[in-house]
N, C-alpha and C positions, 0 to 999 in steps of 0.2 A: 520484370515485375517490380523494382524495387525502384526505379527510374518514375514507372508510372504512378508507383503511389501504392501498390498494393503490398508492400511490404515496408519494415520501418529498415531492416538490415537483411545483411546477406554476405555469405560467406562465398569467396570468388576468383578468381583468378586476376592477375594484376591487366592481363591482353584487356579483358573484359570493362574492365575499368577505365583502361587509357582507347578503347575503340569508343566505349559511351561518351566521355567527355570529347573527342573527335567529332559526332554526331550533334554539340548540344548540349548535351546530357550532363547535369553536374554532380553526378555518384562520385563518393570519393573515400577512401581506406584510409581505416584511424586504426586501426592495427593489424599486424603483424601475426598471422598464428603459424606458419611455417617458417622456418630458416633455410630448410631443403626441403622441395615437392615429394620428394622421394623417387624420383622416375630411377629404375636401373635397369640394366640390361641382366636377364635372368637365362643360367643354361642347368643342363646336367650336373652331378657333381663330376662326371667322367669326360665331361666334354672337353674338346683340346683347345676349344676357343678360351683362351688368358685375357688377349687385349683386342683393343678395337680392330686393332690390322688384322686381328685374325678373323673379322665379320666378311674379308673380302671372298665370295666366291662362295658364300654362305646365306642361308634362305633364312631370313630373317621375320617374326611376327610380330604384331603392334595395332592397336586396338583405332588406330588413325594415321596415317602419313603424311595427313593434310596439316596439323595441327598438333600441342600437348609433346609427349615424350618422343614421338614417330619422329618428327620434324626434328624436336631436338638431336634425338641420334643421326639424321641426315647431315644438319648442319656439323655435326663433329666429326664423321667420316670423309665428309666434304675437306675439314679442314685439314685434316692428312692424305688427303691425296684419292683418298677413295670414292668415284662416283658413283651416282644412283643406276647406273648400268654395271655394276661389278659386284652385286650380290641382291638377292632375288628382295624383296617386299611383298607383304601377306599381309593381308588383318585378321585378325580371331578375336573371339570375343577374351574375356577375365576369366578367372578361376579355372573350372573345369576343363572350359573349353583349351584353354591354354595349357594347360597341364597332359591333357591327350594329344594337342599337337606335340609338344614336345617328347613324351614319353612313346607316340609312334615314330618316332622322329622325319615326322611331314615338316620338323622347323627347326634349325638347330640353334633359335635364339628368340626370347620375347623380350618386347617392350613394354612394360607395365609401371605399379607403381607400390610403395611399401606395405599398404593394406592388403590392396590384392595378391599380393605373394604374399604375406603372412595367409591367404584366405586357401592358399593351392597348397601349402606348408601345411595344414592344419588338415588337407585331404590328404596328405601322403605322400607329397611331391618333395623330395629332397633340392633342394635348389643352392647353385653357388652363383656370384652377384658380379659383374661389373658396373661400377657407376658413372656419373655421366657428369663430370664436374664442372661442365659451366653453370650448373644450377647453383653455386654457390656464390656465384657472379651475379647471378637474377635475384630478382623481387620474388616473395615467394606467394602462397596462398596468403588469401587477407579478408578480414570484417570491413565492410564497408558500409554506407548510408548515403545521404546525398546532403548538399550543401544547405539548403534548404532545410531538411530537417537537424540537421546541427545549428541552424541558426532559431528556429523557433524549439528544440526541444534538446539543449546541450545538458540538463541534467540526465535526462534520459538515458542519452548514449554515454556519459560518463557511467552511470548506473550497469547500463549492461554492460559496457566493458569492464567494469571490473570485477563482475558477476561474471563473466569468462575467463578473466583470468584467478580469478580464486580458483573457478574448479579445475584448472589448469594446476594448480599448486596441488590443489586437492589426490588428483589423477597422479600428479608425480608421485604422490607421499605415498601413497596406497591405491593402485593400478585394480586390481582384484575389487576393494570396498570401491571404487567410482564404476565400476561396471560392472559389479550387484545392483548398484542401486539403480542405472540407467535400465537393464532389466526390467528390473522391477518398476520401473516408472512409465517402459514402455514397451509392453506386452507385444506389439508388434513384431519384434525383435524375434522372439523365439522362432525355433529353426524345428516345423513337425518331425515328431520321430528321432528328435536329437535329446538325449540324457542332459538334464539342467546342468550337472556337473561339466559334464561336455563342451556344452554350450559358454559355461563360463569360461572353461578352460580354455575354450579356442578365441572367444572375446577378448581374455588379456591378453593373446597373443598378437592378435592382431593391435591392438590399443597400445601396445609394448612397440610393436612396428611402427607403430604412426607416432610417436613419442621420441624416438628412435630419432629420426631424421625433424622433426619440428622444433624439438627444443636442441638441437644436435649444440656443440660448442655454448649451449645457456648454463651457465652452474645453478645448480640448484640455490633456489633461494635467490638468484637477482632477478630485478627488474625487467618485467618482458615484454614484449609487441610492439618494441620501437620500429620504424618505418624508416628505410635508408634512403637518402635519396640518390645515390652513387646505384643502388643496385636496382631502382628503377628507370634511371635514367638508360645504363645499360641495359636492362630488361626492353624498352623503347627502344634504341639502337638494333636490339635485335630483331625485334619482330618488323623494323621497317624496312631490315635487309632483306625479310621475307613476305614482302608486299602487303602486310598483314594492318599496317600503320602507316599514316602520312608525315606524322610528327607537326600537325599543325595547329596542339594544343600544347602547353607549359607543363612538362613531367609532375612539376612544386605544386602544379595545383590539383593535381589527383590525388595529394598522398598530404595527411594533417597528422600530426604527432599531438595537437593541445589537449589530447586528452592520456596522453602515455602519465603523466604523474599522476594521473586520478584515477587510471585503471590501477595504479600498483599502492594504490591509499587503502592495503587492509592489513592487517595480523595475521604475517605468517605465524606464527606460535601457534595463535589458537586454529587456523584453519589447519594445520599440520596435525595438531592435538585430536581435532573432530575426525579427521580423515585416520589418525591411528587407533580410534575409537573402536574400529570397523573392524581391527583384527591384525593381525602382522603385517606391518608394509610388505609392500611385493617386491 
């Protein structure tokens, strides 16, 4: 969509980026909204599975194996020694469904990501976490646009970028006041039959989880959405180990940083100030 012109931006994954520029296509990421995807490996709080070694011989669930966190946990099992013949592979859908797999114990492992466990957490599913640490090594989720529209309309996207990271500041200051108002901005959202309180309450948790892992290692108050290019590069490296990329476009030119100073040109004081307008930070 956004390749073709029917959109100005779009929130994305980095594969999606370096496969379009591959094709042609000259979509490219001016910032940075994860530091970590969030993918972990999620069990029982009683389950005996600790480390990856203990996934051998074990029936494992994950919402793709082609792609996203699936693959990741292959490629990492892989790298210890464990093959794709040495413990079972399922798909299941998120939330619920994942939460009856495991609580019948049809799976004694899912692949998912920090929203959606905060979203099976918030139905009653007690969960403990293993993570998946080469995502710290990769490029994470990213705002992107295309070259072309940074060339005819760069106040624009300086604009929205920093229109996303303010509320990015804003969400950290007071988690609770930024998902009131999204709420209330978009009625969609309500969940029938769920208590507004409810609803709130299981939204900052979730929004808490996604916060969690995107701004992980960012101190509050610096500069944010910078674009690495060491973590795309290997991001590229990896996915061409997995047929997924040819590597027959320049990493540097998928990923622009010209506008990281002008997304962080606002007043933290006052945006912090507005955001504690709203009520106790969270």
């Amino acid at each position: 969509v956004l390749q073709s012109g029917g959109a100005q931006f779009a929130t994305t994954l980095p594969l999606s980026v370096l496969q379009i520029r591959e094709k042609g296509g000259d979509v490219v990421a001016f910032y940075n909204l994860k530091r970590d995807n969030g993918t972990a490996i999620g069990v029982l709080p009683n389950s005996p599975i600790h480390t990856l070694r203990d996934l051998k011989g074990k029936t494992v669930a994950a919402l793709s194996w082609g792609s996203g966190g699936g693959a990741l946990v292959m490629h990492m099992l892989s790298a210890i020694g464990i093959g794709p013949n040495e413990y079972q592979r399922v798909t299941v859908g998120g939330g619920a469904a994942a939460a009856a797999a495991l609580n019948s114990k049809r799976v004694d492992a899912v692949v998912l990501w920090d929203a959606m466990f905060a979203i099976m957490e918030n139905a009653g599913t007690k969960m403990r976490y293993l993570g998946v640490p080469i995502q710290r090594k990769m490029a994470g989720f990213t705002l992107a646009t295309t070259d072309s529209y940074i060339k005819s309309h760069p106040k624009q996207v300086a604009g929205y970028c920093r229109a996303i990271n303010k509320a990015l500041y804003f969400t950290r200051t007071n988690v609770s006041a930024a998902v009131a108002i999204a709420l209330k901005e978009f009625p969609s959202l309500d969940a029938p039959g769920v208590a507004p309180a409810t609803l709130q309450k299981d939204s900052v948790h979730i929004m808490k989880a996604w916060l969690a892992k995107a701004e992980i290692g960012m101190p509050y108050g610096a500069k944010a959405g910078k674009l690495l290019l060491k973590r795309w590069q290997f991001t590229e490296n990896y996915y061409r180990s997995e047929g997924l990329l040819k590597g027959t476009k320049p990493v540097s030119a998928a990923i622009t940083n010209r506008f990281f100073d002008s997304c962080n040109d606002f007043d933290r004081a006052a945006v912090a100030a507005a955001a504690k307008q709203f009520g106790h930070p969270s």
